[in-house]
C-alpha positions, 0 to 999 in steps of 0.5 A, spaced: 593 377 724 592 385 725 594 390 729 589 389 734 591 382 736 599 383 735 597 388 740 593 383 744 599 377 744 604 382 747 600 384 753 600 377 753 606 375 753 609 369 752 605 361 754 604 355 752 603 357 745 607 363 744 615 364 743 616 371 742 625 371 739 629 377 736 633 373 732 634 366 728 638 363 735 636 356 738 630 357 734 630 350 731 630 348 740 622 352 740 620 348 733 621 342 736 618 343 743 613 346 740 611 339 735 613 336 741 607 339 744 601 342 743 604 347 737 605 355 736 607 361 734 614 363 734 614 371 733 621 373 731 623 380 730 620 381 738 624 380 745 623 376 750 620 383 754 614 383 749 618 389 746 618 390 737 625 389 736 623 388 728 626 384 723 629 385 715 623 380 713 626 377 707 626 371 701 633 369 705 629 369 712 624 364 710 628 360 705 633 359 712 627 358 717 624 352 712 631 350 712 632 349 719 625 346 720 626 341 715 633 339 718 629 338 725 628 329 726 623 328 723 621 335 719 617 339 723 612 342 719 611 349 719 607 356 716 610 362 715 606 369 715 609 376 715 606 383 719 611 389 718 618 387 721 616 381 724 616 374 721 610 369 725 612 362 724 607 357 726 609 351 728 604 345 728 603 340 732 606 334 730 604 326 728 610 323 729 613 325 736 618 325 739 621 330 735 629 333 736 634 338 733 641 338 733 642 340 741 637 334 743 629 333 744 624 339 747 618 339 750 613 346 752 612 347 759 608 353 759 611 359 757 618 355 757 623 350 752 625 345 757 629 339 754 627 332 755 631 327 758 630 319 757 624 317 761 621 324 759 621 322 751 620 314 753 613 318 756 611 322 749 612 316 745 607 312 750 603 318 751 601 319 743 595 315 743 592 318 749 586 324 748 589 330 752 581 332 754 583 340 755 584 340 748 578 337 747 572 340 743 566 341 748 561 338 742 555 340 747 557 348 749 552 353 745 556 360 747 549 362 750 551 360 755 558 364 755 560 367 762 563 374 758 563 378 765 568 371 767 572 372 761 572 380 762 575 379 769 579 373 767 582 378 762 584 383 768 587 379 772 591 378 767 593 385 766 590 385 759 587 391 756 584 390 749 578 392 744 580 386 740 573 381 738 571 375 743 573 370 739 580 373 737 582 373 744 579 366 746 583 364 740 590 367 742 588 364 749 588 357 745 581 355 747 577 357 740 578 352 735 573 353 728 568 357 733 567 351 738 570 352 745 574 347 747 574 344 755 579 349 757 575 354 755 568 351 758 571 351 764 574 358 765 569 362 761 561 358 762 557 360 766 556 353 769 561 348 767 558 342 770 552 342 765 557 339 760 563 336 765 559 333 770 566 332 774 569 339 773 567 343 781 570 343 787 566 340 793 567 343 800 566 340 807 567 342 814 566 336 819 566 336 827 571 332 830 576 326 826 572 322 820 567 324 816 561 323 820 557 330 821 558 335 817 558 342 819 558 346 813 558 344 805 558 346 799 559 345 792 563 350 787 561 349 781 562 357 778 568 357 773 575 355 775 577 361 777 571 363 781 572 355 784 580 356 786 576 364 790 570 361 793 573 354 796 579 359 799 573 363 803 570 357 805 576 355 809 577 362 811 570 361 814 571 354 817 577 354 820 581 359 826 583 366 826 588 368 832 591 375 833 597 375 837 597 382 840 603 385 841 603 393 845 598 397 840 600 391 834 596 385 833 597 379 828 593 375 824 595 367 825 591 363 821 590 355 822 593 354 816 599 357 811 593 360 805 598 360 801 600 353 801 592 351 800 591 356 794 597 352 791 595 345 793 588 347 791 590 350 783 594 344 783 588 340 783 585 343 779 589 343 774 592 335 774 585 332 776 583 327 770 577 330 769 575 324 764 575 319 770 567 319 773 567 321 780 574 326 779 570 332 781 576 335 787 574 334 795 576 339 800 575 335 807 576 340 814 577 336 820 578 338 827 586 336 827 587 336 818 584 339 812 585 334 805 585 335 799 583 330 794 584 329 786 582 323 782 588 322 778 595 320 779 602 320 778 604 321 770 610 317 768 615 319 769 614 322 775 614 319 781 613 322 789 620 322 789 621 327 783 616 332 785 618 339 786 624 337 781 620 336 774 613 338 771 609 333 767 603 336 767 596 333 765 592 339 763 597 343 759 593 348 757 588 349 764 595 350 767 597 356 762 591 360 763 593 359 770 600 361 769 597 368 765 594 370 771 600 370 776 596 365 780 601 359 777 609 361 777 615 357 774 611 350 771 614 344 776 615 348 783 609 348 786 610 342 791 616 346 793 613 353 795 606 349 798 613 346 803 615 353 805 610 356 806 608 350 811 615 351 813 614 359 814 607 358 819 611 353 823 605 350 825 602 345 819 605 338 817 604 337 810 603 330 807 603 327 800 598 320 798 597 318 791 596 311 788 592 312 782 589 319 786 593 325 789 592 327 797 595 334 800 594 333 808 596 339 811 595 337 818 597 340 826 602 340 829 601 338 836 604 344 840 601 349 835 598 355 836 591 352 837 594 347 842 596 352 846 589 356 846 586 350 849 591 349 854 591 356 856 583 356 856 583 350 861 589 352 865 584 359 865 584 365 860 587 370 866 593 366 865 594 371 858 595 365 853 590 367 849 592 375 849 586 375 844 581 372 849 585 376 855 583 383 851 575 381 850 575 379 858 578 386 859 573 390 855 568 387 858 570 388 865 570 394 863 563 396 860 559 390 861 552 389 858 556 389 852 554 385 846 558 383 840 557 389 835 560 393 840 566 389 841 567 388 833 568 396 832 571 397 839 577 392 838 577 391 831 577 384 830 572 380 826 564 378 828 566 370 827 572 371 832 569 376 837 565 369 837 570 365 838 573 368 844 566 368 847 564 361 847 571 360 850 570 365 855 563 361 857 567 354 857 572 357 862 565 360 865 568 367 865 562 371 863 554 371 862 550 373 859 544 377 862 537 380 859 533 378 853 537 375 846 536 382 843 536 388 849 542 383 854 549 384 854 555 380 856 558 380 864 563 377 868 562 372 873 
């Protein structure tokens, strides 16, 4: 340990793998949850707001953190290092899990200490035989083929300004183990993933009508987990409605569905896939009525669809720490609840769960939405003022006819993809016409 990654863990914060504690306090509960998951370090003498309180680090000091490591069923195994007037406990992962002090059983989950209940701890005994693949070492990665620009935004998205080396920085991430990343690393800092996880990319399409007959727009996002998440949001931006609710001089973005909500099904994804299962690549289908989202992989025991939103049982712990360290993650176990409310705040979306041995969000129309309402204006006439979007374009035109799209984008603000829209409405209903040659004509009505 030096400066410059003490320096680094701070800014960090707490996670998967660091405890920050001021005193000896419950710290028998932190050695468990740790044994009980993927270890840590517990740094003692720092408070929870990643400030140096300090520490008298003694002979006595040591002698009872032993002693209460030791106390713990089954002893928990631990090293201890001193910097300054702080006293870094490392504790490792443990070999006979489940592990407990004297208030009961602990699991990590993310940068918290949770305790387990019946069904939970019958779980980590069933789970000790199985290979978590987020901790695995990628044998194939060369760090050739290290994205360094991937891990510098990676790092500013986190608030994290350091002159510490690479590999002390991936190493407190907990993606570096000897040297070799591990497959949480290949997904988050290679510049191309799936040359060593077939599965690890998103693929995105947009079909015409109801059922996967013809397909509109595709694409395969295959850059790092981050950059995954960002392009598959643009891609439903690209392919799905924006509508403008016009009040006097104020004009609203209504988007078809809640984004928010789709982010959080979307990381959900990502981050709960069985990436060891051939074909688990995550699918985002766009249909006319619904967008599904698609992962292999279903429900871990003990949790059931009942008990979603209430507890986290997470497969990929450490893809969902990274996560959590660039906000895009908040408390582990509540996002099935924030995607419902933001379902709820939009008012127009219905959201839906499927899962036996996969995992499928729909989020579908409600009949009566906002889109629902256009078409009926439409075909009802777009002088009717249903649209007031559609409404505003017919005006300009009326008044400076000949007009063509870029005029119409700067005059009224409104996104080239949009004026589109409302122009093809406006043909439907046959409103409007287009007069001259494709590059000298412009728009008139009817």
């Amino acid at each position: 340990m030096d400066k410059k990654e003490l320096d680094l863990i701070l800014q960090e914060g707490e996670g998967l793998k660091i405890e920050f504690k001021e005193s000896l306090s419950n710290i028998d509960k932190e050695l468990v949850a740790f044994a009980n998951s993927e270890g840590g370090r517990i740094f003692l003498g720092v408070s929870d707001d990643n400030k140096i309180k300090g520490i008298s680090v003694d002979n006595k000091l040591k002698s009872q953190v032993q002693d209460i490591a030791i106390n713990c069923d089954p002893s928990v195994e631990i090293s201890l290092e001193d910097f300054g007037d702080i006293l870094i406990i490392t504790v490792k992962e443990g070999k006979d899990k489940p592990y407990r002090c004297a208030s009961g059983f602990y699991l990590r989950q993310g940068p918290n200490s949770q305790k387990m209940k019946t069904n939970d701890i019958k779980e980590i005994i069933l789970s000790q035989s199985k290979a978590r693949f987020d901790e695995l070492i990628s044998p194939g990665f060369g760090f050739d083929d290290f994205d360094h620009e991937g891990l510098s935004n990676y790092l500013k998205k986190a608030g994290i300004s350091t002159t510490a080396d690479r590999d002390d920085v991936l190493l407190s991430l907990g993606v570096l183990d000897k040297e070799r990343l591990n497959n949480t690393g290949v997904l988050f800092f290679s510049k191309s993933p799936k040359k060593y996880l077939i599965n690890a990319y998103i693929t995105c399409a947009r079909y015409r009508g109801l059922e996967k007959v013809k397909v509109i727009d595709r694409k395969d996002m295959e850059n790092n987990l981050i950059r995954q998440v960002e392009d598959s949001i643009k891609f439903i931006e690209r392919n799905t409605l924006l509508e403008y609710e016009i009040k006097g001089l104020e004009r609203k973005e209504i988007p078809e569905y809640p984004i928010e909500a789709l982010r959080e099904a979307i990381l959900n994804a990502v981050m709960h896939r069985d990436y060891l299962q051939s074909g688990a690549n995550v699918q985002i289908d766009i249909f006319d009525d619904r967008i599904t989202i698609t992962n292999i992989g279903g429900l871990i025991r003990p949790l059931t669809k009942e008990r979603l939103g209430d507890i986290s049982i997470r497969r990929n712990p450490l893809i969902a720490d990274l996560f959590h360290r660039v906000h895009w993650v908040e408390k582990m176990g509540t996002g099935i609840k924030r995607i419902k409310d933001e379902c709820q705040k939009h008012g127009r979306v219905k959201f839906e769960i499927e899962t036996n041995g996969y995992f499928i969000s729909s989020f579908k129309k409600k009949t009566g939405g906002v889109n629902e309402g256009v078409n009926e204006g439409v075909n009802e006439g777009v002088n009717e003022g249903v649209n007031e979007g559609v409404k505003l374009l017919r005006e300009y035109i009326q008044k400076n006819p000949g007009k063509r799209v870029p005029n119409f984008e700067k005059a009224l603000k409104v996104p080239a993809k949009t004026i589109e829209r409302w122009l093809g409405l406006l043909r439907k209903d046959k409103k409007i016409e287009f007069k001259g040659s494709p590059k000298k004509g412009g728009y008139y009505l009817k």
